[in-house]
N, C-alpha and C positions, 0 to 999 in steps of 0.2 A: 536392422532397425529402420523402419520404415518413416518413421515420423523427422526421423534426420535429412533426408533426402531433401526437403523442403531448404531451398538454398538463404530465400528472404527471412524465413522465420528463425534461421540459425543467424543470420544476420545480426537480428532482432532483440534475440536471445544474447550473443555476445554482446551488444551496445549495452543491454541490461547488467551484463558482467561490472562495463567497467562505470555505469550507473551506481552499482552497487557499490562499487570498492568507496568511490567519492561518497556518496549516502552514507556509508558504512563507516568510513573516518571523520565525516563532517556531520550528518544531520540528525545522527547520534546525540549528538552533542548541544543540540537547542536549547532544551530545556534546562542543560547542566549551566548552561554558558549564559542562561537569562536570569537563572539563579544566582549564579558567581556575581553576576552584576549589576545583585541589589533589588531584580524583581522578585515580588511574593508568588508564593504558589497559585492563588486565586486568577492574577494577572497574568501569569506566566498562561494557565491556561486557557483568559481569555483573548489572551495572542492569537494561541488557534484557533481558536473560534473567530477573530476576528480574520483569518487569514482565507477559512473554508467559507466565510463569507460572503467575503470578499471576490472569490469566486464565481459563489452561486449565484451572485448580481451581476458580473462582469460574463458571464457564460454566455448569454445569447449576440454577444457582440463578435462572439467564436465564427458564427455561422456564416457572416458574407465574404468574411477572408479565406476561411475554408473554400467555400465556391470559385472564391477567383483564382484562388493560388493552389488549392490540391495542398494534399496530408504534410506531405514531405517535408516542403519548405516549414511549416509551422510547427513541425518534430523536429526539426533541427533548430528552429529559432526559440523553440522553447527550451532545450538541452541546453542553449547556451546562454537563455537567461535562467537557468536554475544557477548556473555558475555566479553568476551578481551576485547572490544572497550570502556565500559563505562571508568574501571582506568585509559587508554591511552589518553580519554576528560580530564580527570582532570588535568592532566599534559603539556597542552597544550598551549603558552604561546606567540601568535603570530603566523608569519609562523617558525615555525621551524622544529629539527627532529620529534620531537613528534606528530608535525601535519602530518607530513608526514607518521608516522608508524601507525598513527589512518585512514589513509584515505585509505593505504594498507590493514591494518586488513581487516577495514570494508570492501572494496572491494572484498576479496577475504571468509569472516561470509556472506554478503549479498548472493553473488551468490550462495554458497553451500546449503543455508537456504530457500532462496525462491525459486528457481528452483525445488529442492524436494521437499517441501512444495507443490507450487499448481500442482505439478504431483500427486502426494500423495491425492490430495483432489480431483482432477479431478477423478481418478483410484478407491480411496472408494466409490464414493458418488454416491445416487440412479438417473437416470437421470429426474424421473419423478416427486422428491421432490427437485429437484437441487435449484430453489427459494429461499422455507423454510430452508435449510441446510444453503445456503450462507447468507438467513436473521438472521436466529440463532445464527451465529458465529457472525455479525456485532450486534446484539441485545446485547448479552451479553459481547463486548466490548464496547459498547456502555455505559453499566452500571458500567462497570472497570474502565473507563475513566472521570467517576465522580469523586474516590476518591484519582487515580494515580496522576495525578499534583501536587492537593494537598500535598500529600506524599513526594513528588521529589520535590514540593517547600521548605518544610517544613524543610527536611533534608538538602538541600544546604544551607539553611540560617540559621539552626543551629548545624550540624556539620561539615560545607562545604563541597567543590565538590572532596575529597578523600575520605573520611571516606561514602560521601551520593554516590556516584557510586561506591564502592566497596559493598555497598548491594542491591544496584541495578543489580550490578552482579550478587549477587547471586541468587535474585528471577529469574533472565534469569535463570538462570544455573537450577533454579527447575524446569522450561518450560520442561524439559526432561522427566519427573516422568511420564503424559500421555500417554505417545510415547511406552514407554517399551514393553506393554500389545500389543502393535498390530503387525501384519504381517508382514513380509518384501517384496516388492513386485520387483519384476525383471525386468533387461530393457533389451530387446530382442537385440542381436548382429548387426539384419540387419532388417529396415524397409523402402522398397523402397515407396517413394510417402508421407512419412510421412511431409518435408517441403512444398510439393506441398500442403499438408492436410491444411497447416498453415494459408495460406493467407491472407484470410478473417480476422481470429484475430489478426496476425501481423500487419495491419492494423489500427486496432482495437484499440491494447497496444501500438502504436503508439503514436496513437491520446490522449490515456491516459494517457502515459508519460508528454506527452506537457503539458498536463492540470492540471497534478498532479505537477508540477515543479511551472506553474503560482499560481494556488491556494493556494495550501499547502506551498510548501518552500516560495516563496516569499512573502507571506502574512504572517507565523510567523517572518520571517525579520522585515517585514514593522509593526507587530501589535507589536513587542517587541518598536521596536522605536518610534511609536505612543504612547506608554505606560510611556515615559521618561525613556527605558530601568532598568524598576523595574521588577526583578523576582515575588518576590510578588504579585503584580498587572498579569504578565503575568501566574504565577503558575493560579490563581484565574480568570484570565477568559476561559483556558482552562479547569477547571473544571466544568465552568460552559456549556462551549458547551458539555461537557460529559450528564452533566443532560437535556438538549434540544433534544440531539441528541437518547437518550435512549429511543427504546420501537417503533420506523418510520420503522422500517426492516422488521417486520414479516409481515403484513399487506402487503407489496410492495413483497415481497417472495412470499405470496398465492397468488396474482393478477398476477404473472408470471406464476406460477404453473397452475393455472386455464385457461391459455390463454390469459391472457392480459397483452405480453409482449410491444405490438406497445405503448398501452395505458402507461405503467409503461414506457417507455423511450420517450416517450410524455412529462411526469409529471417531469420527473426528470430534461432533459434536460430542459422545461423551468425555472425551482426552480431554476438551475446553471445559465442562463444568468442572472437572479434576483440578484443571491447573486457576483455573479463576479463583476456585476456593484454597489450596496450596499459596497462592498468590496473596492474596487479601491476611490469612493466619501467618505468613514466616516475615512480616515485619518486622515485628519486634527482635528479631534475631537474623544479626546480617551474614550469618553463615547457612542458613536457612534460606533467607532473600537471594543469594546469591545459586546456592543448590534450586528452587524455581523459578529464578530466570532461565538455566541451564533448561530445563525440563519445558521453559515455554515452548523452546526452539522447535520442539516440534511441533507445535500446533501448525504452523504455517504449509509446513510442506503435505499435512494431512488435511488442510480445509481447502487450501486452493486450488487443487487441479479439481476438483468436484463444482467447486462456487466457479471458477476459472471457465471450467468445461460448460458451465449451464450457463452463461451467462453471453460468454464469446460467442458462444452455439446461438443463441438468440439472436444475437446482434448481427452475426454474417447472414443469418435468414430475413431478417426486417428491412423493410425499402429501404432504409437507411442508415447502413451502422455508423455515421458519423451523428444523427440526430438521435438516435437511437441511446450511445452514452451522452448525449450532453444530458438527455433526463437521467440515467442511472447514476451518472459524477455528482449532479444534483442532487440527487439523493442519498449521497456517500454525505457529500457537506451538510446538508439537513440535519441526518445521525450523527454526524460528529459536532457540530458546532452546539448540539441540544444538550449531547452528553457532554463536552466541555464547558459548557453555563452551569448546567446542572453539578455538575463535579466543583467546578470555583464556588457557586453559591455555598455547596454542604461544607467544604473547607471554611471559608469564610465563615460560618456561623460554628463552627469547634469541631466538626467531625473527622475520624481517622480516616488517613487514605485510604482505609481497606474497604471501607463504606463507598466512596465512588468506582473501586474496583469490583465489588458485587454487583455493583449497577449493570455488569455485562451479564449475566446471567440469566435476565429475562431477555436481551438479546441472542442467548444461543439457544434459547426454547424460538423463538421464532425464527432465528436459520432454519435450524434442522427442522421444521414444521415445513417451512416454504420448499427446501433444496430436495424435501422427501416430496413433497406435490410434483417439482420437475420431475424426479427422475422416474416417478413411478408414472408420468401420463405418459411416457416415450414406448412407441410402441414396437421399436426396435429392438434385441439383445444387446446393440452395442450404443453404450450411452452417449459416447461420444459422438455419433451419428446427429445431433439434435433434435432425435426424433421427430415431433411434428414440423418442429424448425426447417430438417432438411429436407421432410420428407411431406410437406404441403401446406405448413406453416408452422413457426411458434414463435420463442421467444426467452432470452434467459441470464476494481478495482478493485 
């Protein structure tokens, strides 16, 4: 297993592990926990929108501290201000300041975290195993994700939500211990051409913005209330797409790796119109709702080493992968906070949630439109290669 060999990316990968576990028990739980506390659904998801906003305006402030300080230190200051936001949930009690100071936080942990983050994985990672690396880290959260819910139910419903996101916090906060051991990598002062390098993926994270806003956020809304708003019940069916969704990744990794990336974003993008529309009809039936969440679980581990692999491929070839995502993170925020306005608006004026869950479906017509243009201009067999990226230029959360 060649792609294991990579000492930082396994690093990388494990930090992601116990990433997950904390995500998995606590950030699960958002939506449920803004609902418990008296915010509407419209609000609740103009929170995120207010949060990837927040962001997308506070991004360019990323760029002179990156310069002076290198990746590293901003990967670990951001890990350990994602840990802030769990105790500021618990405290949350409607709209008020507390929601307010939780949408700040996050705002300001998200951008530091994930912008360094996938520069950091773009910048370690081998370009010709880039598949299996990106299935790896989705495999083995994949398996985290079985027993996190549970945990983060378990704790809400018997020491509540102080006592159970303040140690939520702190497995965030041991996300750190990984990171220690590896390099610090530098972002060059001046790289002309590096937004032009962007394009294609901007594009891209666009498009997966929207679709991550439909699927995800608004179907844990809609599956929580299909559920007669029981944590329990909802702890317990995201664990169960944890155990569905474990073990789809590596397999869909080698098949990019090997050259069959048209094929892998073929496969995936149809599973997504499958489970969007599954998704949107088994509301009214929470044994139903709960049978396609299980079935969501795999979309993840089959879209992302393919969108993973073209994207990271891009970034490690472009002057600059740390400029490089702050335009494609942009562009994540854009798609989600458009479909989060637009999802609160259609609720707000009487529509079913399954209405802004359609909403992703012209979203997966323009993935797999764009992810077939990369992988088909690559003029190598082996996709993961970055084709023109590695091979004399190109480009590609």
């Amino acid at each position: 297993m060649a792609f294991l060999r990579n000492d930082a990316i396994n690093r990388v990968n494990l930090h992601s592990g116990v990433q997950a576990l904390a995500q998995g028990a606590g950030s699960i739980f958002f939506f449920v926990l803004l609902l418990k506390a008296g915010v509407s659904v419209p609000h609740a998801l103009l929170a995120q929108a207010a949060i990837v906003t927040g962001r997308f305006i506070l991004r360019p402030l990323a760029l002179p501290v990156a310069i002076r300080f290198g990746l590293k230190p901003l990967l670990i200051a951001g890990t350990l201000m994602l840990a802030l936001r769990f105790p500021l949930l618990a405290e949350v009690h409607g709209v008020d300041a507390a929601l307010l100071a939780l949408l700040a936080v996050t705002a300001i942990a998200e951008l530091t975290y994930h912008l360094t983050y996938n520069t950091y994985f773009a910048m370690l990672g081998d370009a010709e195993h880039r598949g299996h690396q990106v299935a790896a880290r989705e495999a083995f959260i994949a398996v985290l994700s079985i027993a996190s819910p549970l945990l983060g139910t378990w704790a809400l419903l018997t020491l509540g939500p102080r006592w159970a996101f303040a140690g939520i916090a702190v497995v965030q906060a041991l996300a750190v211990l990984p990171l220690l051991g590896l390099p610090n990598m530098a972002v060059i002062p001046h790289a002309p051409g590096a937004l032009r390098a962007a394009r294609l993926a901007f594009a891209m994270i666009v498009v997966d913005g929207w679709f991550d806003a439909c699927y995800f956020f608004v179907w844990e809304i809609a599956l929580f209330l299909s559920l007669g708003e029981s944590i329990a019940a909802y702890g317990g069916a995201m664990a169960l797409a944890g155990l569905v969704g474990a073990g789809f990744g590596l397999w869909v990794g080698r098949h990019v790796d090997g050259g069959g990336g048209r094929r892998a974003v073929a496969i995936a993008y149809c599973v997504a119109v499958a489970l969007v529309i599954l998704k949107a009809a088994s509301l009214p039936t929470p044994w139903l709702a709960v049978a396609a969440h299980a079935l969501g679980a795999v979309l993840l581990p089959l879209l992302l080493p393919p969108l993973g692999a073209a994207a990271y491929n891009l970034a490690k070839a472009s002057p600059c992968p740390f400029r490089f995502h702050m335009a494609t993170e942009g562009g994540w925020d854009i798609g989600c906070a458009g479909a989060c306005v637009t999802a609160a608006g259609l609720v707000s004026l009487g529509a079913p949630m399954s209405v802004p869950i359609l909403l992703a479906l012209p979203a997966v017509a323009a993935g797999f439109a764009l992810l077939w243009r990369y992988f088909g201009s690559l003029p190598s067999p082996l996709a993961g290669e970055g084709g023109p990226a590695e091979q004399g230029r190109m480009r590609g959360r």
